[in-house]
N, C-alpha and C positions, 0 to 999 in steps of 0.2 A: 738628923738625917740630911745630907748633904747631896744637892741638886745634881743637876749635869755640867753647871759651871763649877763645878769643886766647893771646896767648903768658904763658907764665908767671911770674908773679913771683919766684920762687927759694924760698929757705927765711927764712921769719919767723922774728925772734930777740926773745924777750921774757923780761926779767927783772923781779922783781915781790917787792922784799924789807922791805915794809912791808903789814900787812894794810889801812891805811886805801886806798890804791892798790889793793889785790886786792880789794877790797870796792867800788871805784866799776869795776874791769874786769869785774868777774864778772856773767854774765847767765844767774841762775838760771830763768828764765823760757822759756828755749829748751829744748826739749825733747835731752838729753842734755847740757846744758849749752854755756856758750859765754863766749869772751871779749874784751872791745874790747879793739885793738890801734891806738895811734895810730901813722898814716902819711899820709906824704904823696903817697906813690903812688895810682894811681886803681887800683881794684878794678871787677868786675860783682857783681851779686848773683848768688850759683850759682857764682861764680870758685870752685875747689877748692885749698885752702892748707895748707902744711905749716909746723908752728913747731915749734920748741925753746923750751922753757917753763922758765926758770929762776926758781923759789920758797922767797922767803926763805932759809936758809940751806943748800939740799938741793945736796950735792956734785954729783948728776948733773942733765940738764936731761932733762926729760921731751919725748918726739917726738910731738906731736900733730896728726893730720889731720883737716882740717875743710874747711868750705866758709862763703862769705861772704852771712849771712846781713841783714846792717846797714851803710848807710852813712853817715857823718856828715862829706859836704862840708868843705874849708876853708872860711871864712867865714861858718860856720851860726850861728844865731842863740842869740844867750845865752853866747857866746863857750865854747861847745865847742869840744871838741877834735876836729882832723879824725881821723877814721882809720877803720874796720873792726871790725865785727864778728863773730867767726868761729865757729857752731855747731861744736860736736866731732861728729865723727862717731859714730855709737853701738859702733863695733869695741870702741874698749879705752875704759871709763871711769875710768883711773886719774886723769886730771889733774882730772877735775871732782870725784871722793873726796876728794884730794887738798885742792884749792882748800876744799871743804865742811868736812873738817875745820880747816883753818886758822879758817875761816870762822863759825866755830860758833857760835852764838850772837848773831849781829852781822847772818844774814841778812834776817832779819824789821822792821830799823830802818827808819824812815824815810828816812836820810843819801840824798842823791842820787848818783846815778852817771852815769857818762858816757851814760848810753841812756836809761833810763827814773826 
């Protein structure tokens, strides 16, 4: 039976085992943090999503829920990447710990990322 958001898109699976790649996903600017996921699926904003986060070399994948806060269309300009952007919800903030340490010292660059 499918919600008010439309029917659901299943469980996102994102693996991310280079920090230059976690550094153009990561969107520390979201409040709890958040991270693009490219797809070619179409998303809403407000769509509610679940991933499995696999980082760099960590045996288990971390279960993250979130909601979609970013869209960047096929076809966008400057030849981005289409996909989504998923705020984490504030329940558990292990993945964004997570992501921040990996991250350390690299967030304050300039380098561009897939958002902003």
């Amino acid at each position: 039976m499918a919600g008010l958001g439309g029917p659901r898109n299943g469980i996102l699976s994102l693996t991310i085992r280079d920090k230059a790649v976690l550094y153009a996903a990561y969107m520390p600017f979201i409040q709890n943090g958040g991270l693009f996921i490219p797809t070619n699926k179409s998303y809403n904003l407000g769509d509610e999503v679940f991933m499995l986060l696999n980082l760099m070399d960590e045996p288990e994948k971390i279960p993250v829920a979130g909601k979609v806060v970013w869209i960047t269309p096929r076809g966008a300009q400057g030849n981005r990447a289409a996909g989504i952007g998923v705020q984490f919800s504030g329940e558990d903030d292990s993945a964004s710990k997570k992501i921040e340490t990996y991250l350390a010292g690299s967030l304050d660059s300039d380098r561009p990322t897939h958002t902003m």
